[in-house]
N, C-alpha and C positions, 0 to 999 in steps of 0.2 A: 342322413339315413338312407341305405342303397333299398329300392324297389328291384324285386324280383318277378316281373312279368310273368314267367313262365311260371310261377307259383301257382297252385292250383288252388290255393289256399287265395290268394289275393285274387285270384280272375272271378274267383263265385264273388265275392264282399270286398270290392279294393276300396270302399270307400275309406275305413278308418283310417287304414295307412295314409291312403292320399291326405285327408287332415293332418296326420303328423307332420307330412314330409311337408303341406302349405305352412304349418305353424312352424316349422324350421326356419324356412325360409322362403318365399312368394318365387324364386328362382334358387336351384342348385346342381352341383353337376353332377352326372352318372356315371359312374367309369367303366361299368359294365357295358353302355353304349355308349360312350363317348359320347354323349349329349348332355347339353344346361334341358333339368326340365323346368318348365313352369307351373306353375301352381294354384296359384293364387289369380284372382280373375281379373285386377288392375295387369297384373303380367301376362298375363293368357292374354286381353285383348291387345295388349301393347305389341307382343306376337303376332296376332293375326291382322294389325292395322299398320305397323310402321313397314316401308316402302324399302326399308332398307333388310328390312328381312323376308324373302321372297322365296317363291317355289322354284328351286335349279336342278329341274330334271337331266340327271345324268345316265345315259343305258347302260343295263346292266351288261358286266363281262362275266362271259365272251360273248361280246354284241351279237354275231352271227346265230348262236345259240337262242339267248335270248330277244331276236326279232322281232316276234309277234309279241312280247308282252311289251318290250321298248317301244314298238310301231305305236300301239294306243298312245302311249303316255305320252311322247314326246309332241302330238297332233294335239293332245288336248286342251282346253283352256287351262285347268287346275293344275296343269304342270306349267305354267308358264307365265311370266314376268309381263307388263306392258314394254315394248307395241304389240307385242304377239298376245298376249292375253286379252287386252282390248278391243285386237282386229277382232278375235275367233270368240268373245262373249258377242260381241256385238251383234254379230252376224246371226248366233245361234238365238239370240233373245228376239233378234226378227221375227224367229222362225216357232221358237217356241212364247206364244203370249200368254198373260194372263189372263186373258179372256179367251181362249182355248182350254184352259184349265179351268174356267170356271165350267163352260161348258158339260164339261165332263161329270159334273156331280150329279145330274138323276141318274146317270148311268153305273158312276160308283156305287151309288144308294143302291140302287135295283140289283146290282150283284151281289150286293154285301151278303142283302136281304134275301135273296135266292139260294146262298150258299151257305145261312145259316137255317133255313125250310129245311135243309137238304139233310142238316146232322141229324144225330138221333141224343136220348137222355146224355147220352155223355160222349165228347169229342174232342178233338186235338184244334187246340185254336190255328195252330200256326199250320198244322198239313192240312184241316179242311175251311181255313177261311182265309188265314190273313197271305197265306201263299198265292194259292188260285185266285186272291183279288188285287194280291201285287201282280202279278203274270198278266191278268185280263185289264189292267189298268194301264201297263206300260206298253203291254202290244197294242193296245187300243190306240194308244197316242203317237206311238209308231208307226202301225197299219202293217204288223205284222200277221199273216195270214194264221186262223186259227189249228189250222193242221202242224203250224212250226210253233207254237207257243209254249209246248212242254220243252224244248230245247232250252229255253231264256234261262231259268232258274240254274239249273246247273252248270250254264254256262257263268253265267252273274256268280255263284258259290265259287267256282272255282277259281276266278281272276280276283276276287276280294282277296282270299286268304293269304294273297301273296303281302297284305299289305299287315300283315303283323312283325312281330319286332323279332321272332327269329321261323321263317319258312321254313319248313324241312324238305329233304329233295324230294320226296312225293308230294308234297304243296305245289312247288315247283314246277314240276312234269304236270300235274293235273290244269294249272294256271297256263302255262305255254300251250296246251294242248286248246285247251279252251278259247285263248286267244286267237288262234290261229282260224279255229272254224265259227267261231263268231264274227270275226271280221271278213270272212268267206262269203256269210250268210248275208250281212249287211250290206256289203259291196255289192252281191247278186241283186240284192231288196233295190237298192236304190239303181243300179241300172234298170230294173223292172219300172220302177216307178218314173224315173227318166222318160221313156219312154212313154209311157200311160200312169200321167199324174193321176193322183187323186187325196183326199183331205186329210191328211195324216204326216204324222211330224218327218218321215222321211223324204216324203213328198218337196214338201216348203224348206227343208234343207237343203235337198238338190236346186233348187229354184232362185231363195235366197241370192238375193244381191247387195252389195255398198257398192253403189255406181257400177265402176266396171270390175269390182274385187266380189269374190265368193271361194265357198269353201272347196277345197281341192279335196279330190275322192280319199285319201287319206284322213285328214283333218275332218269331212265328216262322218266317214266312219267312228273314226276315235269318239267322234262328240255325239254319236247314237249312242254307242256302247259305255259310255259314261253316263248319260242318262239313262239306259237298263240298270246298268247296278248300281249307281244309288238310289233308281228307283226301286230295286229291289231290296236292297240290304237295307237302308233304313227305313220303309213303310213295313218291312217282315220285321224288324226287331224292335222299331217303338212303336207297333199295334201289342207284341208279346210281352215286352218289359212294359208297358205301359197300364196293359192289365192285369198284371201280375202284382205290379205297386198297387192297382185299383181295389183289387179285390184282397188285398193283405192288410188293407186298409178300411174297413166293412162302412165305421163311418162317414167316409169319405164316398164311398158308394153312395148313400143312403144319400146323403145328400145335393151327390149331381141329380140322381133319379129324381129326388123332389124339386130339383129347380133347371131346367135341360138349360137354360140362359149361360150355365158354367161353364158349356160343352165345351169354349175356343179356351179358356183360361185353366179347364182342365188336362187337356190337350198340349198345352206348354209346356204345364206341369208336369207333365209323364217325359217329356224330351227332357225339363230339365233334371228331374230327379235321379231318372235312371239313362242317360242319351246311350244311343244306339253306336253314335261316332266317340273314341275317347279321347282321340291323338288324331294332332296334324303337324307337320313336319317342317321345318324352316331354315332358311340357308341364309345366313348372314354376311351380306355384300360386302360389309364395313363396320368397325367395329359399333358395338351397339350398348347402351347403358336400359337396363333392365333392372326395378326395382334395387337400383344402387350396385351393382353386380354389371361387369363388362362383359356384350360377350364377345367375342374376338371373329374378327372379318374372316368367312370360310367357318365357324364353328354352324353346327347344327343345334337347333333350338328344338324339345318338343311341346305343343302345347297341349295340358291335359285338361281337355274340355269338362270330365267328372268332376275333378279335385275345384274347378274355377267356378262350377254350377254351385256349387256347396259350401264357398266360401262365406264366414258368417260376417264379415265387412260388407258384403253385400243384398245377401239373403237373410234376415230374420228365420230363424229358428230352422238352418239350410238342412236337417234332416229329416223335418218333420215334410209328408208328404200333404199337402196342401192344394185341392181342386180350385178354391178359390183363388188363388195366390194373387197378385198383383200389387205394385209394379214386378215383374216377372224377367228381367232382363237377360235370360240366359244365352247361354252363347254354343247352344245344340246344333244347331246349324250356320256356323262358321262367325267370320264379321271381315269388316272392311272386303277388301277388293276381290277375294275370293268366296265373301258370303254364298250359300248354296241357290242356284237360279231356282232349281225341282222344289225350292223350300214350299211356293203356292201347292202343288201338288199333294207332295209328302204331307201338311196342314190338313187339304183335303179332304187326303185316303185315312186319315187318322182319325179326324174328327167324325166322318161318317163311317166309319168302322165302329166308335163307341158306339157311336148314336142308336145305329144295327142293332147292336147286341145288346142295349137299354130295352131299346122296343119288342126283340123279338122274345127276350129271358127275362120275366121279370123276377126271378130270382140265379142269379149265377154263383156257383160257388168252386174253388181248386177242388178237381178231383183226386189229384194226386200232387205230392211236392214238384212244382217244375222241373225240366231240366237242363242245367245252365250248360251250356257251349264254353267252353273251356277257351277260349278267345278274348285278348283286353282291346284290342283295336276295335275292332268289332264285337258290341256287346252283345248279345243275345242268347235265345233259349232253344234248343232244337226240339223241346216239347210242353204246351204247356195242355194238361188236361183237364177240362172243365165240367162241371156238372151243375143241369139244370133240374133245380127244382119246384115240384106244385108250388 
């Protein structure tokens, strides 16, 4: 059965398809992109875990053209295979710990909470909270100065978009342009901070050592601005898809409010019902056996992290949305060797985002129908409107 991505019919609701195409078959090919997709979530993890299918960043042509968006990618961890992916996680997991991220949660809490004071009866989750708390979350961790922090987001929007399955040339143009003075700005940032350290994750990037190996001003730039926008793109769209399942779901509401104990297994839930991420891309070294299906050395695999979250082999009753859910094994944020580092983060910014807006609303309800962002790679909403009532 051929998937038409650019449907606009499938990008609002792809779930159902995606169960046809998993009950066809857990792997099948595309000829529209020349890709095996996968489906089914024994398949999907077999993608994201065998070694022999890996990330083969190649620049885009005409290289010259496209430099600044090639520059990121090819520096970064998640384009890259071991020893190169190994050196360049290593180094950056020095730098960013999870006790650095823990840290950070009165601070998340306290913005949340400030920036939901701030709305009035009825407001936009995503323009007046879950944006401005991804932007002051990732600058914070950054040590990006607060006079450049409206820059982040548009910049983050505009090099995402390039990563759908067909860009148009103003996608394009907007993402080149983007890359260019983002990594302008980073480069400046961390020669500043070169100079006049101080606690903040550009800081301890420059700094960072393995003996006498460290990240070359390229390589960290790329791996700042890889952690801006997935910290941006996915804490903006599973705070927005997440409450959106929530509140479409009233008794599922009703019941984290009455037992807050739910909050981290709710929180899963919303990545895995609705995830933010739907596709990750794969390059097959050699040929590879997939759910009985070959895929051939050089073929491109994609993994469709939706259709594998939903799968009813693994998930008990995969469309109903469930706060409780557990065992909850979804695979929203990635697996094996490229699993997502920002995952502590992203957990977080999410969980205390709910948590905010339990406490601050004690009644929430959609003000208006959402509006879906017409994007399958990136899932999200570009409005969602809420209304709080007595």
């Amino acid at each position: 059965m051929d998937v038409d991505f650019a449907d606009p019919g499938f990008v609002r609701d792809p779930y159902p398809r995606l169960a046809r195409l998993r009950e066809q078959a857990p792997v099948s090919w595309h000829a529209p992109t020349g890709r095996w997709l996968a489906a089914g979530h024994a398949a999907v993890e077999g993608v994201l875990r065998d070694r022999r299918l890996g990330r083969s960043w190649r620049d885009r042509e005409p290289a010259a053209v496209y430099e600044p968006f090639n520059l990121l990618h090819r520096n970064q961890m998640m384009e890259n295979e071991p020893p190169v992916h190994t050196r360049l996680r290593s180094l950056v997991a020095r730098a960013f710990t999870r006790g650095h991220v823990e840290r950070l949660g009165p601070a998340v809490a306290a913005e949340a909470a400030a920036l939901l004071a701030a709305t009035g009866p009825e407001f936009d989750l995503l323009a007046e909270v879950a944006e401005p708390l991804a932007v002051t979350v990732i600058a914070e961790l950054l040590g990006v100065p607060p006079a450049d922090r409206h820059r982040l987001r548009p910049w983050s929007a505009a090099i995402v978009r390039m990563y759908e399955v067909s860009p148009t040339p103003q996608t394009e143009a907007a993402a080149l342009s983007a890359s260019q003075e983002s990594a302008d700005y980073l480069r400046d940032l961390a020669e500043r901070r070169r100079a006049e350290p101080r606690d903040d994750l550009v800081s301890r990037l420059v700094a960072v050592r393995d003996g006498t190996d460290r990240l070359s001003a390229d390589e960290l730039v790329a791996s700042a601005i890889l952690l801006l926008n997935a910290g941006h793109e996915a804490s903006v769209n599973a705070l927005g898809g997440g409450m959106v399942a929530l509140l479409r779901h009233p008794d599922q509401l009703a019941r984290l409010r009455a037992d807050r104990g739910l909050l981290p297994a709710a929180t899963e839930e919303m990545i895995r019902y609705d995830p933010p991420l739907h596709m990750f891309i794969r390059t097959a070294a050699a040929d590879v056996e997939l759910a009985g299906v070959t895929v051939p050395a050089g073929a491109e695999v994609a993994a469709l992290l939706g259709a594998a979250n939903r799968d009813p082999a693994v998930f008990a009753d995969p469309d109903t949305f469930d706060v409780g859910r557990d065992p909850n094994p979804h695979v929203g944020f990635g697996a094996g060797l490229h699993f997502c580092l920002g995952a502590p983060l992203a957990r977080l910014e999410l969980r205390t985002a709910v948590a905010a807006l339990l406490d601050h609303v004690p009644r929430l309800e959609l003000a208006a129908e959402p509006v879906q962002r017409l994007t399958f790679v990136l899932r999200g909403y570009t409005a969602v409107r809420l209304t709080k009532r007595p």
